[in-house]
mmCIF file of the N, C-alpha and C atoms, coordinates in Angstrom:
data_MODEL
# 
_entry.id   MODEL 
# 
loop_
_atom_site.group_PDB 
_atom_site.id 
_atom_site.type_symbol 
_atom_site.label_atom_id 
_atom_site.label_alt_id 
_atom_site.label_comp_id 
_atom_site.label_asym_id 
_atom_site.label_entity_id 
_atom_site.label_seq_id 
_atom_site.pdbx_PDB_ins_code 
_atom_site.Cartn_x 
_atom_site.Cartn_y 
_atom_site.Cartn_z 
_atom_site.occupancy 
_atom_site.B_iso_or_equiv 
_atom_site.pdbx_formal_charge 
_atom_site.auth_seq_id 
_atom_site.auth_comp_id 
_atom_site.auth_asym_id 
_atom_site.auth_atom_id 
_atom_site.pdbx_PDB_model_num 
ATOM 1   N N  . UNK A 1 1  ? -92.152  -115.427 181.227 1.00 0.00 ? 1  UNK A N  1 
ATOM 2   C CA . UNK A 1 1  ? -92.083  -116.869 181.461 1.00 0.00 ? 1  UNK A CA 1 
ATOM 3   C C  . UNK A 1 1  ? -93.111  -117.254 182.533 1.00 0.00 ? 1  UNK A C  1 
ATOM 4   N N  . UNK A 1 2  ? -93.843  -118.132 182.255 1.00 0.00 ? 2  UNK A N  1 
ATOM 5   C CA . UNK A 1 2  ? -94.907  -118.482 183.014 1.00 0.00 ? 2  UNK A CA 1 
ATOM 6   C C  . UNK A 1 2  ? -94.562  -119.230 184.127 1.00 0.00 ? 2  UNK A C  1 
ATOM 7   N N  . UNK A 1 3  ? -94.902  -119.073 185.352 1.00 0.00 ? 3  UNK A N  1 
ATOM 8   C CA . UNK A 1 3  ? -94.617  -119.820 186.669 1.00 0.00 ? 3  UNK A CA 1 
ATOM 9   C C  . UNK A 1 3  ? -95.172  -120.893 186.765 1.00 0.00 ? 3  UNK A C  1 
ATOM 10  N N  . UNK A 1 4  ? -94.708  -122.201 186.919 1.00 0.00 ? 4  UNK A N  1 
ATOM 11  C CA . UNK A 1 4  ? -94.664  -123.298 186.926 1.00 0.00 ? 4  UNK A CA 1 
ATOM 12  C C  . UNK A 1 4  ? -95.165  -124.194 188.375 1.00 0.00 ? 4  UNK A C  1 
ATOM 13  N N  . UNK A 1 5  ? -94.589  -123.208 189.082 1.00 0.00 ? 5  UNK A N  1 
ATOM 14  C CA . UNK A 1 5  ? -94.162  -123.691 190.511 1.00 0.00 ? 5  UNK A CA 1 
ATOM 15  C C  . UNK A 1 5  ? -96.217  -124.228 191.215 1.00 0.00 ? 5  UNK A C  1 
ATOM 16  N N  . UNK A 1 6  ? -97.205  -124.019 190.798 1.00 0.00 ? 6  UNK A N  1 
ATOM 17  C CA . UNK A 1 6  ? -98.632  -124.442 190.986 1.00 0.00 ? 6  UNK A CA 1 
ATOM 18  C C  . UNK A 1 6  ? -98.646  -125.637 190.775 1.00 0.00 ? 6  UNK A C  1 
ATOM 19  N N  . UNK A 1 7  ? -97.822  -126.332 189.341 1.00 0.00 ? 7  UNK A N  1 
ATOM 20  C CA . UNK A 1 7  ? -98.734  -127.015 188.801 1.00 0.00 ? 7  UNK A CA 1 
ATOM 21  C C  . UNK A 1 7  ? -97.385  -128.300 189.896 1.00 0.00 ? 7  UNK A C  1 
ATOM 22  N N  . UNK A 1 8  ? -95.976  -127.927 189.939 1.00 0.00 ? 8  UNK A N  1 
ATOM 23  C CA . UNK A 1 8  ? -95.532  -128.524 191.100 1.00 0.00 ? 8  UNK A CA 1 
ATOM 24  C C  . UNK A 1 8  ? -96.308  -129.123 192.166 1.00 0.00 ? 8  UNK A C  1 
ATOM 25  N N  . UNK A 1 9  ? -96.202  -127.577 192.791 1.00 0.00 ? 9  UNK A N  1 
ATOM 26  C CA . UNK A 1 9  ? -97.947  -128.187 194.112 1.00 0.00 ? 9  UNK A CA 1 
ATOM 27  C C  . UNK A 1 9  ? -98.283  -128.676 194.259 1.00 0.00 ? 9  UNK A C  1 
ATOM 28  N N  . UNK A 1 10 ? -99.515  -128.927 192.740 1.00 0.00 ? 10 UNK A N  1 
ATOM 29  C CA . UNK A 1 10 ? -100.344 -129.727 192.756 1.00 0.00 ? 10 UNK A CA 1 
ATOM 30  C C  . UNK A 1 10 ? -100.040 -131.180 192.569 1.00 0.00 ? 10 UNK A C  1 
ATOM 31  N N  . UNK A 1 11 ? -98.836  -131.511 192.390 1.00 0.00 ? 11 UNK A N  1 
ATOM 32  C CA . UNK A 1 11 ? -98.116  -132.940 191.551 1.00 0.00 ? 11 UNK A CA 1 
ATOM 33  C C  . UNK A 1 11 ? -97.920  -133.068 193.323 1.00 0.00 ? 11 UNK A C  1 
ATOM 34  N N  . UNK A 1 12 ? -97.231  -132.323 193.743 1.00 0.00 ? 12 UNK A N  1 
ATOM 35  C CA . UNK A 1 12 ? -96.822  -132.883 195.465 1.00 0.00 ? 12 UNK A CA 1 
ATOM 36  C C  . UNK A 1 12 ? -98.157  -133.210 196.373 1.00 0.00 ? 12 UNK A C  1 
ATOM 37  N N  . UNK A 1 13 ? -99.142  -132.632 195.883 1.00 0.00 ? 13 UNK A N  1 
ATOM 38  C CA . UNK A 1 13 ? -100.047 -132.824 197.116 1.00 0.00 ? 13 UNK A CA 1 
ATOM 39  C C  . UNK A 1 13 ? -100.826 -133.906 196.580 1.00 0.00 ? 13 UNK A C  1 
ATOM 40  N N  . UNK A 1 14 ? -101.104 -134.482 195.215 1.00 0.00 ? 14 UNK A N  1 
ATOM 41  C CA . UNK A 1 14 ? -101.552 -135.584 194.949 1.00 0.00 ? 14 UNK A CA 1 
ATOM 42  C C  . UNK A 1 14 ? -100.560 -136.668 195.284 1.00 0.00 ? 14 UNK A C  1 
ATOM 43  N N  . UNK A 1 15 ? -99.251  -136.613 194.822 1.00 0.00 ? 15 UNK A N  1 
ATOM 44  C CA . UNK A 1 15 ? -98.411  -137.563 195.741 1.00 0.00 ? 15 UNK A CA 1 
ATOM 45  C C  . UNK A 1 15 ? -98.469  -138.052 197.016 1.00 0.00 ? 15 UNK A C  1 
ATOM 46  N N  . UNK A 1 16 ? -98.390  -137.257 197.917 1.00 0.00 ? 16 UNK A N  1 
ATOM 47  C CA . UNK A 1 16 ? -98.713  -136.842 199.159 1.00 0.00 ? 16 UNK A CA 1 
ATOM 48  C C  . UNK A 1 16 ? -99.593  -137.827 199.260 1.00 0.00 ? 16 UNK A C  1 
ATOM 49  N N  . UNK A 1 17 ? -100.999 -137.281 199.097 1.00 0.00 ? 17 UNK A N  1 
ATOM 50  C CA . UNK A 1 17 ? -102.234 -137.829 198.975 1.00 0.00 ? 17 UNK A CA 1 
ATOM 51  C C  . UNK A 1 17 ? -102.775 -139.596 198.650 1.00 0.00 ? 17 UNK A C  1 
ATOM 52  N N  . UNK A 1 18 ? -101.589 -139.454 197.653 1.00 0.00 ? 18 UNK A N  1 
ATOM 53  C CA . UNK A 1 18 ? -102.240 -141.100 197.014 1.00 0.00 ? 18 UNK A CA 1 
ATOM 54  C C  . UNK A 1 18 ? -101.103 -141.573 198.110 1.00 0.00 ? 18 UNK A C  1 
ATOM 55  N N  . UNK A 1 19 ? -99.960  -141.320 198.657 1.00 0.00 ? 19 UNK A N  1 
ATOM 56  C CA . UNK A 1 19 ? -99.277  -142.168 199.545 1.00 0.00 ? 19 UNK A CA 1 
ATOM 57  C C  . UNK A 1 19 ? -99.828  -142.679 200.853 1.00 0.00 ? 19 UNK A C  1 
ATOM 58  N N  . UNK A 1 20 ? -100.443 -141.480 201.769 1.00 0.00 ? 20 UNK A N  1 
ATOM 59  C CA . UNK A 1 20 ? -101.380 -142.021 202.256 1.00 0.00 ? 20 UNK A CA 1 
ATOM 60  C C  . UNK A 1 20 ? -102.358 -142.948 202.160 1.00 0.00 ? 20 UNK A C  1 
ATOM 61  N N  . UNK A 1 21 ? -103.270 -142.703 201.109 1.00 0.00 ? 21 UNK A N  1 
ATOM 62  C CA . UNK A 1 21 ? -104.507 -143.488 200.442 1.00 0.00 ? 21 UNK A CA 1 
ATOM 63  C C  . UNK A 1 21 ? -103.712 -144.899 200.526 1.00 0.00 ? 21 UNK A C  1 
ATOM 64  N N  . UNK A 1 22 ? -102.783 -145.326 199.787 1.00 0.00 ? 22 UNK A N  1 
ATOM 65  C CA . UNK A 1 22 ? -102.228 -147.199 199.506 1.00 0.00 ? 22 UNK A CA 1 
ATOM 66  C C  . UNK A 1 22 ? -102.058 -147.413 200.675 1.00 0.00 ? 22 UNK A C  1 
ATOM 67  N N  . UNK A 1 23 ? -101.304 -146.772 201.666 1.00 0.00 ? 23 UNK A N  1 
ATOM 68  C CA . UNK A 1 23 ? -100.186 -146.648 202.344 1.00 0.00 ? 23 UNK A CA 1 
ATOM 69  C C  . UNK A 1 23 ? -100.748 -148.435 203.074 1.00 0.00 ? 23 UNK A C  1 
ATOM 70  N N  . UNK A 1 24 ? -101.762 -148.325 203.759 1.00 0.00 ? 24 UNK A N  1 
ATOM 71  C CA . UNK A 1 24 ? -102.442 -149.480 204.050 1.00 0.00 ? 24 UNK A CA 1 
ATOM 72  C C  . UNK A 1 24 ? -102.488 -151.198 203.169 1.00 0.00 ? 24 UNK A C  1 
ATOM 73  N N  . UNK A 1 25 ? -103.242 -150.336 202.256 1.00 0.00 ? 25 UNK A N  1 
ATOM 74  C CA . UNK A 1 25 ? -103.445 -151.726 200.915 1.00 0.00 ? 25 UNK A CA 1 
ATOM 75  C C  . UNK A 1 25 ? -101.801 -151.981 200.780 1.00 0.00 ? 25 UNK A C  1 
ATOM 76  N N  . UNK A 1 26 ? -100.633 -150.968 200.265 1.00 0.00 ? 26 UNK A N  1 
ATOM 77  C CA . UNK A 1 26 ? -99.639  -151.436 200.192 1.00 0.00 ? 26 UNK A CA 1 
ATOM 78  C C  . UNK A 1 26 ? -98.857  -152.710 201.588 1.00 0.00 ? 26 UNK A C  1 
ATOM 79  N N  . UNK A 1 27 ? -99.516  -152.028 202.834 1.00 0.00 ? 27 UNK A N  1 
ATOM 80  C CA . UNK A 1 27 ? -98.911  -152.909 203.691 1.00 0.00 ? 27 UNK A CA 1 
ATOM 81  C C  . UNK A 1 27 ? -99.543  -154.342 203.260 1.00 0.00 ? 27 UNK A C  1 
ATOM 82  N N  . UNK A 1 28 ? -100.232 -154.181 203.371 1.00 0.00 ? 28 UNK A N  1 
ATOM 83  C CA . UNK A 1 28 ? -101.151 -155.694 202.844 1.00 0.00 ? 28 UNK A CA 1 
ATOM 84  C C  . UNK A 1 28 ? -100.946 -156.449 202.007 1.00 0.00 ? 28 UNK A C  1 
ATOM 85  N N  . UNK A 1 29 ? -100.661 -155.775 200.981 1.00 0.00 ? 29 UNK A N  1 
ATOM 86  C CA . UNK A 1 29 ? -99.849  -156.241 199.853 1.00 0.00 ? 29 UNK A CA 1 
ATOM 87  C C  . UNK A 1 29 ? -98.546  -157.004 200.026 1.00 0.00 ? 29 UNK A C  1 
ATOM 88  N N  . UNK A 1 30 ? -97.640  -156.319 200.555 1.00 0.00 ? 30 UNK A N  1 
ATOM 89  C CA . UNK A 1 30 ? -96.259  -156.397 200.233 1.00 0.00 ? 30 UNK A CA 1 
ATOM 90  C C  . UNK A 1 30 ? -95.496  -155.697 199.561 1.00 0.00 ? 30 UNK A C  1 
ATOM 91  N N  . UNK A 1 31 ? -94.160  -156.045 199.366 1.00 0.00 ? 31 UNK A N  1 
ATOM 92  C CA . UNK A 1 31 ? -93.387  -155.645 198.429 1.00 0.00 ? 31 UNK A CA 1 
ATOM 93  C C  . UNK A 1 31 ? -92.980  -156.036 197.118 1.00 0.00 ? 31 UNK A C  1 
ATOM 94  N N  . UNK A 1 32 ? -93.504  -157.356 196.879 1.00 0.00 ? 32 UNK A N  1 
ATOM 95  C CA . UNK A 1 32 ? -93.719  -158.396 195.733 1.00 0.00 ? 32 UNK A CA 1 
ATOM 96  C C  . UNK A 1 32 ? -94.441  -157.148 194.709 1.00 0.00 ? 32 UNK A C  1 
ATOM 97  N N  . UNK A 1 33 ? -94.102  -157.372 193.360 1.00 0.00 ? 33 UNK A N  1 
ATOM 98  C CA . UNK A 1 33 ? -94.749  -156.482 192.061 1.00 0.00 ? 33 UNK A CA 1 
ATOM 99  C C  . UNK A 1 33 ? -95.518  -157.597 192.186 1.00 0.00 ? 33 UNK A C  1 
ATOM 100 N N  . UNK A 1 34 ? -96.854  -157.056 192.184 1.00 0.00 ? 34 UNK A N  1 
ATOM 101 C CA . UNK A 1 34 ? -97.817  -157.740 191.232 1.00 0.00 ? 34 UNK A CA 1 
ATOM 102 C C  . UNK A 1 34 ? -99.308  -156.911 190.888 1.00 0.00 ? 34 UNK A C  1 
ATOM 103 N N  . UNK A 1 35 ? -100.242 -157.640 190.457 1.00 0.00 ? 35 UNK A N  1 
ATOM 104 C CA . UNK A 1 35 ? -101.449 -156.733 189.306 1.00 0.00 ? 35 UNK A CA 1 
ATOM 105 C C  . UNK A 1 35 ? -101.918 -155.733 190.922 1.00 0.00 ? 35 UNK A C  1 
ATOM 106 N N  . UNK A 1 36 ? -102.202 -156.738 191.917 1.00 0.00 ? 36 UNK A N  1 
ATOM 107 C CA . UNK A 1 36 ? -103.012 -156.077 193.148 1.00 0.00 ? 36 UNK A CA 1 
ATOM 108 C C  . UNK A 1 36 ? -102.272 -154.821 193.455 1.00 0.00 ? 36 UNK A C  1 
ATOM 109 N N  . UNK A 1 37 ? -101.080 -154.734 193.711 1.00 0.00 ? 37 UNK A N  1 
ATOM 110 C CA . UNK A 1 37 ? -99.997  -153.545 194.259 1.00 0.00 ? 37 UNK A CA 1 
ATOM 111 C C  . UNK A 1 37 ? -99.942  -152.270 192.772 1.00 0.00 ? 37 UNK A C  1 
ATOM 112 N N  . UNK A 1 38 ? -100.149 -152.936 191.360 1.00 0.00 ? 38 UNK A N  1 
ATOM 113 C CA . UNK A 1 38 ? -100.167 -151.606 190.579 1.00 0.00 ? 38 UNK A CA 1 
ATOM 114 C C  . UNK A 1 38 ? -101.320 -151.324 191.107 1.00 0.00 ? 38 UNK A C  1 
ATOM 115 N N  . UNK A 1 39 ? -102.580 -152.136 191.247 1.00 0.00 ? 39 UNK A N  1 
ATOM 116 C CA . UNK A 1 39 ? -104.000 -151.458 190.557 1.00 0.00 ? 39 UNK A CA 1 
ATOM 117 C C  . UNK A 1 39 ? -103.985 -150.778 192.559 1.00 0.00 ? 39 UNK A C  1 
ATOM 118 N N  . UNK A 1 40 ? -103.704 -151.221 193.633 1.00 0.00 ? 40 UNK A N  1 
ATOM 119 C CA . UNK A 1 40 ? -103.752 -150.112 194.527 1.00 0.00 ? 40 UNK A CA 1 
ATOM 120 C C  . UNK A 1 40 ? -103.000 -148.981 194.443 1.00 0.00 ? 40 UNK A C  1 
ATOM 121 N N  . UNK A 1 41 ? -102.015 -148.550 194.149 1.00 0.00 ? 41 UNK A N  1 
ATOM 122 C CA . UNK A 1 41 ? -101.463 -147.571 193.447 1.00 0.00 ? 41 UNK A CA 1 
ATOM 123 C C  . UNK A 1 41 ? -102.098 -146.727 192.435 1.00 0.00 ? 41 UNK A C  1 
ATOM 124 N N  . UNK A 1 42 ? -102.682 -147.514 191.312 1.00 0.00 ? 42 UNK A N  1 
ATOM 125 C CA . UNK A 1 42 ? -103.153 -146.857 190.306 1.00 0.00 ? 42 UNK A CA 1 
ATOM 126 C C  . UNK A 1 42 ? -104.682 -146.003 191.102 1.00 0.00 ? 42 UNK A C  1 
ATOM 127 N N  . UNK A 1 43 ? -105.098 -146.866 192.176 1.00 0.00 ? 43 UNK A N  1 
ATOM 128 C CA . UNK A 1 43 ? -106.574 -146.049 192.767 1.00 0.00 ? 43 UNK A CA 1 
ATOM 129 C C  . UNK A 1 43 ? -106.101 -145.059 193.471 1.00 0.00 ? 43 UNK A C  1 
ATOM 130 N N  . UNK A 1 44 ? -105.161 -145.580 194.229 1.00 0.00 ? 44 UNK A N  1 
ATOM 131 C CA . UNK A 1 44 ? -105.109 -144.311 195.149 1.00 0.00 ? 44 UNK A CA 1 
ATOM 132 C C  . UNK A 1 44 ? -104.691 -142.491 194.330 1.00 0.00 ? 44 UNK A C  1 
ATOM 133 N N  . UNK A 1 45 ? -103.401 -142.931 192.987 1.00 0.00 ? 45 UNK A N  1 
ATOM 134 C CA . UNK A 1 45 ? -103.799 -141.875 192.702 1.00 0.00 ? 45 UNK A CA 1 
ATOM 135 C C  . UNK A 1 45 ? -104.942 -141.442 192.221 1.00 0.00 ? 45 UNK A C  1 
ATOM 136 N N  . UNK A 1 46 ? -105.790 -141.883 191.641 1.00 0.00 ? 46 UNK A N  1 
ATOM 137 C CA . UNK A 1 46 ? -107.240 -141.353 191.576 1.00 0.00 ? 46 UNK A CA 1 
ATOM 138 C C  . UNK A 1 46 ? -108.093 -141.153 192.347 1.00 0.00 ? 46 UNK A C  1 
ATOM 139 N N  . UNK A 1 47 ? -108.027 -141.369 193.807 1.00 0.00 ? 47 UNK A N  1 
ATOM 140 C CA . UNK A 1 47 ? -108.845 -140.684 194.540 1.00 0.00 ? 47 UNK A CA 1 
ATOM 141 C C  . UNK A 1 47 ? -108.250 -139.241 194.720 1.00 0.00 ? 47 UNK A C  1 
ATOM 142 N N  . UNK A 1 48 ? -107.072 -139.850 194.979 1.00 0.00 ? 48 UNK A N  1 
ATOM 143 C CA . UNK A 1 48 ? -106.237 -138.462 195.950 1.00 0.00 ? 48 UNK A CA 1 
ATOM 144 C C  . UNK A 1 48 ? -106.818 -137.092 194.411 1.00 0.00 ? 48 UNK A C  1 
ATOM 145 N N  . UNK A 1 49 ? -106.427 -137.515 192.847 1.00 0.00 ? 49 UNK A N  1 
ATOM 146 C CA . UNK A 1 49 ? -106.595 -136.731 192.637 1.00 0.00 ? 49 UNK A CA 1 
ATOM 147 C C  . UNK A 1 49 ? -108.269 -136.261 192.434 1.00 0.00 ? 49 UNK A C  1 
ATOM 148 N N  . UNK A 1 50 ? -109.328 -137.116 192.356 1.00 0.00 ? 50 UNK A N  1 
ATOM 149 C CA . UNK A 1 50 ? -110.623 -136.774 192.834 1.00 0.00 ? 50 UNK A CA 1 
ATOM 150 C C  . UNK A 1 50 ? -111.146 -135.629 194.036 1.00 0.00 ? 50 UNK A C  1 
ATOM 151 N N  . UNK A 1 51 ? -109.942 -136.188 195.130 1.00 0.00 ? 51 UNK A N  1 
ATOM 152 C CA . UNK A 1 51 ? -110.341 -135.329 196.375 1.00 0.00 ? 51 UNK A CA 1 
ATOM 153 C C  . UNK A 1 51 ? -109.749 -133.704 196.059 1.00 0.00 ? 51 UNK A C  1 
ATOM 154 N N  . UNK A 1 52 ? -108.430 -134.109 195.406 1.00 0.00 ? 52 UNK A N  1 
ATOM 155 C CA . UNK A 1 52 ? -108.170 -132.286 194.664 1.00 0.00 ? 52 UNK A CA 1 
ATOM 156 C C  . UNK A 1 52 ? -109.106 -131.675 193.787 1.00 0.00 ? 52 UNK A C  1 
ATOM 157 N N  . UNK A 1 53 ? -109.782 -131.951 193.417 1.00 0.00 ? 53 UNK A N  1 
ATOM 158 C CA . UNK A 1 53 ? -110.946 -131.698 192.131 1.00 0.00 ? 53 UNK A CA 1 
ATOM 159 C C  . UNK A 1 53 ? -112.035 -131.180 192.724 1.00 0.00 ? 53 UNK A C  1 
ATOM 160 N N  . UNK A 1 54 ? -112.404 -132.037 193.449 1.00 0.00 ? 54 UNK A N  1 
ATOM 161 C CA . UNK A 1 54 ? -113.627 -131.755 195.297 1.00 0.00 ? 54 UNK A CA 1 
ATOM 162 C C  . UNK A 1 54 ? -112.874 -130.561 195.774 1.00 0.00 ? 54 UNK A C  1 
ATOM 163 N N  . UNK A 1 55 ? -112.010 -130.110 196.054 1.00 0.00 ? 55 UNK A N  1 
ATOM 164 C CA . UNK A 1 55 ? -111.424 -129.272 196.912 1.00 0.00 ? 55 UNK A CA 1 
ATOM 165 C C  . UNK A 1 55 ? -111.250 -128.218 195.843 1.00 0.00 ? 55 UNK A C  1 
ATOM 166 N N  . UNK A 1 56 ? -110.645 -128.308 194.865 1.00 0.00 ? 56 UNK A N  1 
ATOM 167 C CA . UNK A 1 56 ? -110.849 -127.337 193.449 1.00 0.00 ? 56 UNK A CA 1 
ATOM 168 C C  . UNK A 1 56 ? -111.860 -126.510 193.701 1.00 0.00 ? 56 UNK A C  1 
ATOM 169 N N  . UNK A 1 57 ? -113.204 -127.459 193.233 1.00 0.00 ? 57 UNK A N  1 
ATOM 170 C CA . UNK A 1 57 ? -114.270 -126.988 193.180 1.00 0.00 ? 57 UNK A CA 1 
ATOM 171 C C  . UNK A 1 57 ? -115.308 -125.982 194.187 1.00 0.00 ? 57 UNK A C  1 
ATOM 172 N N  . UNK A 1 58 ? -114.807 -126.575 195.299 1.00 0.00 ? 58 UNK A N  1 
ATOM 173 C CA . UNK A 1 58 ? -115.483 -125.508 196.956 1.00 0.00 ? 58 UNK A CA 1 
ATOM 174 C C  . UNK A 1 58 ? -114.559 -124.655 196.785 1.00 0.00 ? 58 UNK A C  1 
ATOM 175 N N  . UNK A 1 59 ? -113.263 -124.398 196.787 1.00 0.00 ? 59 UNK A N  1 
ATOM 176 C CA . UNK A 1 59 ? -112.207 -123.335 196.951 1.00 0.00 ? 59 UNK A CA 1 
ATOM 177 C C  . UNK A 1 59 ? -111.665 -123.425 196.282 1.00 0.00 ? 59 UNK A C  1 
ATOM 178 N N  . UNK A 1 60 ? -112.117 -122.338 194.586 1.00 0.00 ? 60 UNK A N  1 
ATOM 179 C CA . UNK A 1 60 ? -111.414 -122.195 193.502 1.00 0.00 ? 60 UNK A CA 1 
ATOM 180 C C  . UNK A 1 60 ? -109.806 -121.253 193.723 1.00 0.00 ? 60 UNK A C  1 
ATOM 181 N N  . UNK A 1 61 ? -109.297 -121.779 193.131 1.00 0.00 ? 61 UNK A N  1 
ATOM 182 C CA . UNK A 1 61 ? -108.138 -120.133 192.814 1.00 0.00 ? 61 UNK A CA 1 
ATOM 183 C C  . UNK A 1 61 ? -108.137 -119.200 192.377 1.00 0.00 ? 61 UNK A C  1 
ATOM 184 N N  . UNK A 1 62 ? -107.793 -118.612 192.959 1.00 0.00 ? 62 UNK A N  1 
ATOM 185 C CA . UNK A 1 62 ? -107.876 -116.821 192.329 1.00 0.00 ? 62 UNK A CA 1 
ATOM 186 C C  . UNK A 1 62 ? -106.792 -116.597 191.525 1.00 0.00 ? 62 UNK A C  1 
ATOM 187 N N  . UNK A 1 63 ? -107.091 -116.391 189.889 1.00 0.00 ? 63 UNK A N  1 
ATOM 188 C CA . UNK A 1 63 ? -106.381 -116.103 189.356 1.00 0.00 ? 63 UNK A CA 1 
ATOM 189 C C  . UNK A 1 63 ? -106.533 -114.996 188.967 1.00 0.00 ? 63 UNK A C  1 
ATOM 190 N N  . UNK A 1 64 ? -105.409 -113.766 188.053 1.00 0.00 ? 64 UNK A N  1 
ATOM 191 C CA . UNK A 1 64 ? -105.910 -112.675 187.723 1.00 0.00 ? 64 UNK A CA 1 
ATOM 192 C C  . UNK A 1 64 ? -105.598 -112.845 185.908 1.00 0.00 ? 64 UNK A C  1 
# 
């Protein structure tokens, strides 16, 4: 059975990541739903996961 527990990780540290990233724009925002509060959300996870990809790439994993 294949271990799972990486791809976890990686789901937490982009979380992590994009929470930081809004954390700001969200204050700014508010708490009101609207287009501005998805689409800062929707960026931040895409940086955060950009910056994992950047970080991927300099310090691959060692797999066997």
């Amino acid at each position: 059975m294949k271990n799972d527990w990486p791809v976890k990780q990686r789901k937490y540290a982009i979380l992590f990541a994009a929470t930081i990233l809004a954390a700001r724009k969200l204050n700014e925002i508010g708490v009101k739903s609207c287009p501005a509060r998805e689409c800062a959300i929707a960026d931040a996870i895409e940086n955060a996961k950009r910056i994992l990809e950047k970080i991927d790439e300099r310090w691959p994993s060692k797999t066997n």
